[in-house]
MARDREN-479404 format. One record per residue (C-alpha): x negated, y negated, z negated. Coordinates in steps of 0.02 Angstrom, whole numbers. Layout:
BEGIN
+--------+--------+--------+
|      x |      y |      z |
+--------+--------+--------+
|      X |      Y |      Z |
...
+--------+--------+--------+
END
This chain:
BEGIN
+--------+--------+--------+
|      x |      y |      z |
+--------+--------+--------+
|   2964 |  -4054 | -14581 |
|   3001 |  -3937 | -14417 |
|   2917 |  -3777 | -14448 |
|   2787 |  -3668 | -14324 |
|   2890 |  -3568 | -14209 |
|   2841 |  -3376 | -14268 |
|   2824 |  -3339 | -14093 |
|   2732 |  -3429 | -13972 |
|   2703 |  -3378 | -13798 |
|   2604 |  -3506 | -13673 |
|   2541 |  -3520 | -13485 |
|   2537 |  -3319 | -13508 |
|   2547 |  -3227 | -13335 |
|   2498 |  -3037 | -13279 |
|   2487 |  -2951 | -13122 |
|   2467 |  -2764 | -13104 |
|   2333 |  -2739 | -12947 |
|   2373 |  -2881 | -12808 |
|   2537 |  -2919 | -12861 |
|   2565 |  -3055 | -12985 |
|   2716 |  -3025 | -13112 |
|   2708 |  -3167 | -13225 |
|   2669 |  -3326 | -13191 |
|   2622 |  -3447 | -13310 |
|   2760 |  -3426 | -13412 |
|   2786 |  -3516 | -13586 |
|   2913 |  -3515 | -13734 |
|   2961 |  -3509 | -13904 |
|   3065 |  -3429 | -14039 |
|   3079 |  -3497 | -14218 |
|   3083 |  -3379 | -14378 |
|   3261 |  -3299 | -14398 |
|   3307 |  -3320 | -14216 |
|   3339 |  -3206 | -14080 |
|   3286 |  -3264 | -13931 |
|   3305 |  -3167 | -13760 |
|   3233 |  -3144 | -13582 |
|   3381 |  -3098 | -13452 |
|   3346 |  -3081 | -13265 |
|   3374 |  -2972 | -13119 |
|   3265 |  -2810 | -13112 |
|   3064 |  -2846 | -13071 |
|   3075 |  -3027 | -13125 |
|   2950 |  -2985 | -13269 |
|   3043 |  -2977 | -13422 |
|   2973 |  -2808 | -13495 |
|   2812 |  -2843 | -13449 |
|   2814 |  -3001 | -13546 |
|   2900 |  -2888 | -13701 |
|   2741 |  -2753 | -13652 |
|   2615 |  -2917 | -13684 |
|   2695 |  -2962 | -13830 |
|   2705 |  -2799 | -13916 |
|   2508 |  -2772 | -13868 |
|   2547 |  -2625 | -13733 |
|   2491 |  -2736 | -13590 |
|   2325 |  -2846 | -13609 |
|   2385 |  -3021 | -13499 |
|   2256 |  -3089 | -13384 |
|   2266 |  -3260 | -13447 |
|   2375 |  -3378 | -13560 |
|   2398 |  -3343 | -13763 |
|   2498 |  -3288 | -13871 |
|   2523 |  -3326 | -14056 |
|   2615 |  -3233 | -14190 |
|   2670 |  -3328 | -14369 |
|   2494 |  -3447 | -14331 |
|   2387 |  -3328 | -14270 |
|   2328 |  -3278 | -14091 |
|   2351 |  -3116 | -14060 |
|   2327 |  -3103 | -13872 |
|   2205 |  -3241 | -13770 |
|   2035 |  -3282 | -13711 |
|   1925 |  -3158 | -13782 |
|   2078 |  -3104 | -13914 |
|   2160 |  -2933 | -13892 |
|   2227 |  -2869 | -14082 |
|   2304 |  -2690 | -14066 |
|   2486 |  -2652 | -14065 |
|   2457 |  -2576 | -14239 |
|   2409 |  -2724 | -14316 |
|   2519 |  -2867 | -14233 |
|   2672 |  -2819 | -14357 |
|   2793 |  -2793 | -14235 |
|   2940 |  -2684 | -14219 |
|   2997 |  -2599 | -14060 |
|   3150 |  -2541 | -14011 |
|   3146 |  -2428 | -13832 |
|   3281 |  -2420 | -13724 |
|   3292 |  -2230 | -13750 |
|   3255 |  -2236 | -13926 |
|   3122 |  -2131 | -13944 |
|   3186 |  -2051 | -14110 |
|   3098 |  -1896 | -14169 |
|   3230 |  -1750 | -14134 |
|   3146 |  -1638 | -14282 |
|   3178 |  -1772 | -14416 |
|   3340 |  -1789 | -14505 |
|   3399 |  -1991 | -14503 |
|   3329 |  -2035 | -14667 |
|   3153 |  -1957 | -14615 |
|   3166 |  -2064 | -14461 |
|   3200 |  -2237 | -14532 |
|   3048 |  -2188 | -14659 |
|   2938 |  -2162 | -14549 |
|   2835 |  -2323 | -14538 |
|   2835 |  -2313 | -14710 |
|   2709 |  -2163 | -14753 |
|   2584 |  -2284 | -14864 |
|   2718 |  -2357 | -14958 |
|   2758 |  -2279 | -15129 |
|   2903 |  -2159 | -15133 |
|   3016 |  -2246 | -15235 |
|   3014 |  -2387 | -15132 |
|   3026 |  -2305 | -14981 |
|   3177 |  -2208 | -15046 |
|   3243 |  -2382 | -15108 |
|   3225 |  -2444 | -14924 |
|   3272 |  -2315 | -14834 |
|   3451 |  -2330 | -14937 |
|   3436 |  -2534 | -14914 |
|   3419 |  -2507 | -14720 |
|   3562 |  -2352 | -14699 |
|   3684 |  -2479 | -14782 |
|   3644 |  -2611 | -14691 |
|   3659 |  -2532 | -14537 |
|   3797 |  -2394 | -14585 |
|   3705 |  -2240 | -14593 |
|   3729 |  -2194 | -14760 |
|   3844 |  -2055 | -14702 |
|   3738 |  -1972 | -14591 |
|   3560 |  -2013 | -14661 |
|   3548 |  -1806 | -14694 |
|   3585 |  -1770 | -14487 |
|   3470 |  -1733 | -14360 |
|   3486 |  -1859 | -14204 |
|   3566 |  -1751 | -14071 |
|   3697 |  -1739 | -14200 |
|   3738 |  -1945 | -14199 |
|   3844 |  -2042 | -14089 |
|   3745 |  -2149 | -13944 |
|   3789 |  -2298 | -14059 |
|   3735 |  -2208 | -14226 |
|   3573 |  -2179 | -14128 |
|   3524 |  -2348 | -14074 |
|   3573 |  -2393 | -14270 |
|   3446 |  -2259 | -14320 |
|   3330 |  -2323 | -14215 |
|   3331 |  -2521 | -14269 |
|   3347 |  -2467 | -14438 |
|   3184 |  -2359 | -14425 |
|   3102 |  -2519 | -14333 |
|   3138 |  -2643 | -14460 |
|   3088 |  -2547 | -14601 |
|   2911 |  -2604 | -14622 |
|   2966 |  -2793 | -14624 |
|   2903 |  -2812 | -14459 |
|   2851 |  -3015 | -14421 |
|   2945 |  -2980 | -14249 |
|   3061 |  -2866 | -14184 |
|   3071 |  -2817 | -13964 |
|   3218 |  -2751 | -13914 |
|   3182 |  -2670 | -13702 |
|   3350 |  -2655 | -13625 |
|   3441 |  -2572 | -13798 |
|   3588 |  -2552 | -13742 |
|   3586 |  -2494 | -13567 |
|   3625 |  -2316 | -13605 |
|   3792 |  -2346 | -13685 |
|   3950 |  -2380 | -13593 |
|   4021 |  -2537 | -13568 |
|   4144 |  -2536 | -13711 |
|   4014 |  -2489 | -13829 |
|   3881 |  -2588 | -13787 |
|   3982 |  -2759 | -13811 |
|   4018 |  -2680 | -13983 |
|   3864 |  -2641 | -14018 |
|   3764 |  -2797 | -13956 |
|   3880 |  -2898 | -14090 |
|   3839 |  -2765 | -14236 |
|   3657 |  -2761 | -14186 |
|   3659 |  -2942 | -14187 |
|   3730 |  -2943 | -14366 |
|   3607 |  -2819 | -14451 |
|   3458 |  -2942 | -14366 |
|   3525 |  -3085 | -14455 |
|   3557 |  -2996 | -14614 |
|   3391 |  -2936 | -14617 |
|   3303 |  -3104 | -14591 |
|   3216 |  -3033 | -14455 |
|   3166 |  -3138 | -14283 |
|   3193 |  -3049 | -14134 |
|   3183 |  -3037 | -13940 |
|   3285 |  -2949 | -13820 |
|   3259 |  -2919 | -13636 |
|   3412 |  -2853 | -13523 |
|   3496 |  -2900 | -13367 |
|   3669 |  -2886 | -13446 |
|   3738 |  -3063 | -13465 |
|   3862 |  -3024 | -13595 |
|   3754 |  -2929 | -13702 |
|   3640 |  -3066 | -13699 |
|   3777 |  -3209 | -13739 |
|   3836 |  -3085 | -13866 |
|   3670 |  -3090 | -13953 |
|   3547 |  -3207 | -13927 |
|   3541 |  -3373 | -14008 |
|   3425 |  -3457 | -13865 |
|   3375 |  -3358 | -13677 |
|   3250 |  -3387 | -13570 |
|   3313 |  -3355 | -13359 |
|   3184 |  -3255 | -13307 |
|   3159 |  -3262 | -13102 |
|   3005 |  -3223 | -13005 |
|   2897 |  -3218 | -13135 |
|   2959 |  -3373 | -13229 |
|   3062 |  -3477 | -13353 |
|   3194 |  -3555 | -13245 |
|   3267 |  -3609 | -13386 |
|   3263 |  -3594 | -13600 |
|   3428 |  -3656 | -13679 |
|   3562 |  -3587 | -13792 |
|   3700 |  -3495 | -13711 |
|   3817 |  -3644 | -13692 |
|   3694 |  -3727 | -13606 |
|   3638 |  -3608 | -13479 |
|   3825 |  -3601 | -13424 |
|   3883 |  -3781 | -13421 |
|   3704 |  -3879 | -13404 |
|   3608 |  -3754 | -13282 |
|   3425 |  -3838 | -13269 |
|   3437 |  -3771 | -13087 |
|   3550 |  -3675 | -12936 |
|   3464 |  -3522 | -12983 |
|   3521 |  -3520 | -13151 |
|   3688 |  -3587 | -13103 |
|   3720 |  -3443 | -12967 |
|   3669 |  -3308 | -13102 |
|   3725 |  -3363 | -13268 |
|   3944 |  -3333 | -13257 |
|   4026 |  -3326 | -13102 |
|   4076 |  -3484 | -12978 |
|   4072 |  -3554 | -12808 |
|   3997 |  -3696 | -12740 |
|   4107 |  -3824 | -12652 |
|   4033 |  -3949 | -12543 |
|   4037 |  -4138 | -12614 |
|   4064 |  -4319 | -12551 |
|   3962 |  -4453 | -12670 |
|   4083 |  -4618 | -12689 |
|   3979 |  -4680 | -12830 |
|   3826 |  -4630 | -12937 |
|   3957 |  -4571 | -13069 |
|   4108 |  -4487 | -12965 |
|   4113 |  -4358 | -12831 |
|   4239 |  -4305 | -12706 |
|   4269 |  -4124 | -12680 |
|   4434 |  -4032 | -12580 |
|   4528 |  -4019 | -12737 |
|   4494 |  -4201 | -12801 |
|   4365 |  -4324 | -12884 |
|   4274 |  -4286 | -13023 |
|   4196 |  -4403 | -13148 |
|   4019 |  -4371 | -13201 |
|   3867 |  -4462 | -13302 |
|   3787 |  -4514 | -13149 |
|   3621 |  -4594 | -13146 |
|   3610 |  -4632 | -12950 |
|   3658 |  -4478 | -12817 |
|   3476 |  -4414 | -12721 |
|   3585 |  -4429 | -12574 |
|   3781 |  -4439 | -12507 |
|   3813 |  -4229 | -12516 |
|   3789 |  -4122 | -12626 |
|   3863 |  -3965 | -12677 |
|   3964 |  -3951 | -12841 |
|   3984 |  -3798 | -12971 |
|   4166 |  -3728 | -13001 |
|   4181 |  -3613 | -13135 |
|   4330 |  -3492 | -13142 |
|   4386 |  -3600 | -13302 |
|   4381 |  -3742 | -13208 |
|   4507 |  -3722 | -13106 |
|   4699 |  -3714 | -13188 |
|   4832 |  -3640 | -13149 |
|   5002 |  -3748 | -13137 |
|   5159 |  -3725 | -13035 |
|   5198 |  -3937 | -13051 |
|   5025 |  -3965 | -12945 |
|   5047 |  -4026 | -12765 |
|   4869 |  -3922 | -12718 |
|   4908 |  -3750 | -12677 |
|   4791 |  -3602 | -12622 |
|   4820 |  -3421 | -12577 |
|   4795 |  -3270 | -12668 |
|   4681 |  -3165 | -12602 |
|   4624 |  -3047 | -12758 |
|   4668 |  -2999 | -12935 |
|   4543 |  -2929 | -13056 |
|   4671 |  -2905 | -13207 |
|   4552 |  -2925 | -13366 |
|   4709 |  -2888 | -13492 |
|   4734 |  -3059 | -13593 |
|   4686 |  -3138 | -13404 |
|   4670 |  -3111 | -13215 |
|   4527 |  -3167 | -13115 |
|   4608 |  -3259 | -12939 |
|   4503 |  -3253 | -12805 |
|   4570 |  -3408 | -12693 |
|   4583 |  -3458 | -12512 |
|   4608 |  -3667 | -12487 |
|   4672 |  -3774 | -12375 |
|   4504 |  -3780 | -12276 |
|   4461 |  -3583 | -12302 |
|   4331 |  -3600 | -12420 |
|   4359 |  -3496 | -12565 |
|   4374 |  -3524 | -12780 |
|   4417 |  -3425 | -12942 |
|   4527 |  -3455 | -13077 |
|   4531 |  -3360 | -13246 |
|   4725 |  -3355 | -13279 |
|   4827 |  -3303 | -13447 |
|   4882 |  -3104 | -13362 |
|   5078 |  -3150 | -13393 |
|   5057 |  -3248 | -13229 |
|   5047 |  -3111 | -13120 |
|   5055 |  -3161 | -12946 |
|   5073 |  -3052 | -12810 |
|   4923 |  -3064 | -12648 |
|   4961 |  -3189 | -12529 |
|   5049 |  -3292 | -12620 |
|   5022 |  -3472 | -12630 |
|   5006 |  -3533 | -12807 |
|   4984 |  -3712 | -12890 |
|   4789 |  -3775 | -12961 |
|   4734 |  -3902 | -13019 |
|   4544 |  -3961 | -13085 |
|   4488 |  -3973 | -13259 |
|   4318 |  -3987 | -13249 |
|   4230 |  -4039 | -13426 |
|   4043 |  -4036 | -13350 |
|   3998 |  -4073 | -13184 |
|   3869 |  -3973 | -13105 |
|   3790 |  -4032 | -12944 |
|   3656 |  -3977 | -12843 |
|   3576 |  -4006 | -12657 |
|   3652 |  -3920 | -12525 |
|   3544 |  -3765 | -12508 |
|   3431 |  -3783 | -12335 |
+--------+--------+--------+
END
């Protein structure tokens, strides 16, 4: 038997004066996942996380937690009492508390021992034991945002919001940390949702994401999904990178694009040109092929090199290739297509 989602969010929209910001938007998240809401700045996300966590009161739609409404007609329970966890992008930690002091402090009305028994469960967990006796200007940015999940998971929260975590971090760092983060989650049995507008930190964590754009859910898959089945062109521009290359329907299951024909599960084209998906990974690299193109940027990624390429007809593709072929800029290079899911959409008006 399929169990309740623990977090159920439906027809829910807000607007702050004239200006709606979410619009009827609907999803859910299962106990033990993580589930995330990546978009472009001022597509809603955080205010959806702010509605969730009780900060913001929606206008309409509901939202249950574990069974229970907790926001909806005539429903508004208090942040305090929806058992949920918060992590803030800046942290928020109290800079007068030593570590141990911070994770225990949602903690005050449980008995010392077990406090003290979960503040040492959590510091392990989340590799703090060596600093638990610092104060927090003393701690690494990473030891910090550590600190700060460990102090929001401590009360057993029923879910656990995670506003932009990592966005304070460099680059290095945060891909680190989005994988540790990710791990402590899990180990702690706790469900979780993330909003960012970092693509990699959300592929790096989340088990299912919702696109987020102009209010609403474009689109609620896993990660794998999102990339190779995008429900729509606006999740296909912004998930990965690609290009669009105009295509020539022969029959409801192949179409005919500059660099060749590709064979899809067609059910009957909506008419005879559409415009077809290339991913970088799509298109390989190989000196035998009779289809060349010109080199017209490198982005050298160590194990690989991103090629920007010019074809025959102008029009322009990438191609993600292993960094010992290192070509040099206008140089004209062998491709060929290996394209495992099709992705076609109308021709944009």
């Amino acid at each position: 038997m399929d169990l309740p989602p623990l977090l159920k969010v439906d027809a829910l929209s807000h607007a702050y004066g004239n200006q709606p910001v979410v619009r009827e938007l609907s999803f859910s998240l299962g106990r033990g996942r993580i589930g995330c809401l990546l978009g472009p700045s001022g597509c809603g996300k955080t205010t959806v996380l702010r509605c969730i966590a009780g900060f913001e009161t929606a206008q309409s739609g509901r939202i249950a937690l574990n069974g229970t409404v907790v926001s909806g007609p005539g429903t508004a329970v208090p942040p305090e009492k929806r058992r949920i966890g918060m992590v803030f992008q800046d942290y928020a930690l109290f800079p007068h508390l030593r570590v141990r002091d911070n994770i225990a402090f949602g903690l005050q009305t449980v008995p010392r021992d077990a406090r003290t028994a979960r503040v040492a469960e959590l510091a392990k967990l989340a590799g703090l034991e060596a600093v638990l006796e610092k104060y927090p200007h003393e701690l690494s940015g990473g030891q910090q945002q550590r600190v700060a999940l460990a102090r929001a998971l401590a009360p057993r929260p029923e879910l656990l919001l995670l506003d932009e975590p990592f966005s304070n971090l460099d680059v290095e760092l945060r891909e680190r940390l989005s994988i540790e983060v990710r791990e402590i989650i899990q180990a702690s049995g706790a469900t979780a949702v993330l909003v960012t507008h970092d693509q990699q930190e959300a592929f790096a964590m989340a088990d299912e994401i919702g696109i987020l754009h102009d209010g609403r859910i474009q689109q609620w898959a896993a990660p794998y999904d999102l990339y190779h089945r995008p429900a729509n062109r606006f999740v296909a521009d912004f998930v990965g990178q690609g290009v669009f290359l105009p295509a020539r329907v022969l029959a409801p299951d192949r179409l005919e694009i500059e660099l060749g024909v590709l064979h899809c599960a067609g059910e009957g084209a909506p008419s005879s040109v559409l415009e077809v998906l290339l991913r970088p990974d799509d298109v390989v690299h190989d000196d035998a092929s009779p289809t060349k193109a010109e080199v017209l940027h490198k982005a050298f990624r160590g194990a690989e090199i991103l090629y920007t390429l010019r074809l025959e007809s102008g029009r322009r593709v990438l191609a993600l290739v292993p960094s010992h072929h290192n070509h040099a800029l206008g140089e004209r290079i062998g491709i060929r297509l290996d394209v495992d899911h099709v992705v076609a959409f109308q021709p944009e008006a």
